[in-house]
C-alpha positions in Angstrom: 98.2 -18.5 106.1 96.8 -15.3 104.7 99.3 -13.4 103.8 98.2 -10.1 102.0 94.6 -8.9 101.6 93.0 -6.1 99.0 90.1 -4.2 100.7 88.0 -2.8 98.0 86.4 0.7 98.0 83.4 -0.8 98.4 83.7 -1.9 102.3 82.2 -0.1 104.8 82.8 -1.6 107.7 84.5 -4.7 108.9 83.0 -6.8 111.8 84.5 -7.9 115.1 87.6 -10.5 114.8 87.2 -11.1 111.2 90.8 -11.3 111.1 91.3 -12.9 114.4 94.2 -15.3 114.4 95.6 -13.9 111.1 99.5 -14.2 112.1 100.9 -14.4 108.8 99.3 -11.2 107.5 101.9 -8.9 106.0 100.4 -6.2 104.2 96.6 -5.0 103.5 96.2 -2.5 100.4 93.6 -0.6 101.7 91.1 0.5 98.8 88.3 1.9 101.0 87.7 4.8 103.3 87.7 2.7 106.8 91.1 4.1 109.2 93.5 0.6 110.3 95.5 2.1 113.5 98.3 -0.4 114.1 98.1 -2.8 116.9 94.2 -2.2 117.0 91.5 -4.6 116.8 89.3 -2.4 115.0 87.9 -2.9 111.9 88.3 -6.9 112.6 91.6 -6.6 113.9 93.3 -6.5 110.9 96.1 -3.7 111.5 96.7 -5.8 114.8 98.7 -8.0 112.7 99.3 -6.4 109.2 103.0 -5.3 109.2 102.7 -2.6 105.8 99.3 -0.6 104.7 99.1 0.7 101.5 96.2 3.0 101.1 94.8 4.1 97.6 96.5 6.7 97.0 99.6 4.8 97.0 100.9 5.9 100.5 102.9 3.1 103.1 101.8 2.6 106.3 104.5 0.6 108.2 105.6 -0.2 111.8 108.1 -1.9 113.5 107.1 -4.3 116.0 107.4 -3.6 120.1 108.0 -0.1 119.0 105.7 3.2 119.5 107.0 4.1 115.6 104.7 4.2 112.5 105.9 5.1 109.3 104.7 6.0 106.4 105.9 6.9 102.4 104.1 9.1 100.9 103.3 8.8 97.0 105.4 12.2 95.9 108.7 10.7 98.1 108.1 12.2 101.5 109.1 9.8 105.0 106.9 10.7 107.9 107.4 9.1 111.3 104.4 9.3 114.0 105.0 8.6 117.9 102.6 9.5 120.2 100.0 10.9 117.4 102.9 13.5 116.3 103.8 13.7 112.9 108.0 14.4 111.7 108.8 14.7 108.5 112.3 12.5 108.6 113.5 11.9 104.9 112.4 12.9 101.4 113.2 9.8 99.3 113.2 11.0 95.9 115.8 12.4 93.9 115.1 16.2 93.7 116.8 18.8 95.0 113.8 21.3 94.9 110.6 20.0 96.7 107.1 21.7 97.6 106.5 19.8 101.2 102.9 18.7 101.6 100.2 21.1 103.3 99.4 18.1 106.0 99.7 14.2 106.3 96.8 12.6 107.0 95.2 16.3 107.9 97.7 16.5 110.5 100.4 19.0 111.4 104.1 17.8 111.3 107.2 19.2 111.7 110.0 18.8 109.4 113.8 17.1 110.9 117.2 17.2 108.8 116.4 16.6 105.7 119.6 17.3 104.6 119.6 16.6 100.5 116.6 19.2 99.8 118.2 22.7 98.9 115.0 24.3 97.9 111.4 24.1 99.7 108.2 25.3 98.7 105.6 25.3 101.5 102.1 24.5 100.2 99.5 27.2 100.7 96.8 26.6 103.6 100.2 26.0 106.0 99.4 28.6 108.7 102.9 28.4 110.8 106.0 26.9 111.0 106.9 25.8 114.6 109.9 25.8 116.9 112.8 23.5 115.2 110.4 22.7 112.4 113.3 23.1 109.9 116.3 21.9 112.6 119.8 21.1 110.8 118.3 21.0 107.4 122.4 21.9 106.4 121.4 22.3 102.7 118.6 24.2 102.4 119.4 26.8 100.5 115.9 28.9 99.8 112.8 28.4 101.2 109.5 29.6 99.4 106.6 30.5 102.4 103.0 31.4 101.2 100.8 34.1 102.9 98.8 31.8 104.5 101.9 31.8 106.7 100.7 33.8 110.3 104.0 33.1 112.5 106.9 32.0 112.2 108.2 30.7 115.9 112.1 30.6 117.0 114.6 28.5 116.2 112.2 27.4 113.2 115.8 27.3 110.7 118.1 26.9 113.9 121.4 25.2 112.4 120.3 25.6 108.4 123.4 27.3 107.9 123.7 27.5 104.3 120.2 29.1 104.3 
């Protein structure tokens, strides 16, 4: 009958099937260091059943079962979905117009997929390229602010921002 559980910053490791059998687990706010991967048994299985992972910095982990999916919402508004270990920025859920997008999620690359209520972008420093389709219908967009830490910039990366 658990139904949420608080890991505390102080856990270091969690030991084999500690949360075997823990069906009615919903969501785990995840106060310490240690990764949950959905649908693994690591860590004492608890992302195996946990259904939303909030980590301490206020970010959502979620999935919906039988699917490949993961989401997750960010803190500052941002929507990521991961398939396959890929990363696509799909929605910014706040209410500004003007956003500076993240320089990584999770220190992973991601691409960015019709976000189409943002009219002006900021790209954090360290962002070294922005791929193929990275910016693909964002209809919007408007201006777009890229750092020098910028080295390429690959085809198609704005392909149908057309009020860019």
């Amino acid at each position: 009958s658990l139904v949420s559980i608080t890991i505390p910053d102080s856990v270091t490791s969690i030991g084999d099937n500690a949360f075997r059998y823990c069906n009615s687990l919903y969501v785990v706010y995840n106060n310490s260091n240690l990764n949950f991967e959905f649908g693994s048994f690591n860590n004492g299985g608890i992302a195996c059943y946990a259904k939303l992972i909030i980590d301490k910095n206020g970010n959502k982990r979620y999935w919906i079962e039988d699917s490949d999916f993961e989401y997750i919402d960010t803190a500052d508004g941002f929507r990521f979905m991961r398939e396959n270990g890929e990363y696509t920025l799909i929605a910014y859920l706040g209410n500004n117009d003007t956003v500076t997008l993240p320089k990584d999620i999770n220190g992973n690359s991601y691409t960015v997929y019709h976000m189409s209520g943002v009219r002006n972008v900021t790209i954090s420093d360290g962002v070294t390229g922005i791929d193929s389709g990275a910016f693909s219908s964002c209809t919007n967009l408007t201006s777009i602010t890229i750092p020098s830490s910028v080295m390429y910039i690959s085809s198609s990366a704005f392909g149908g921002c057309k009020s860019l």
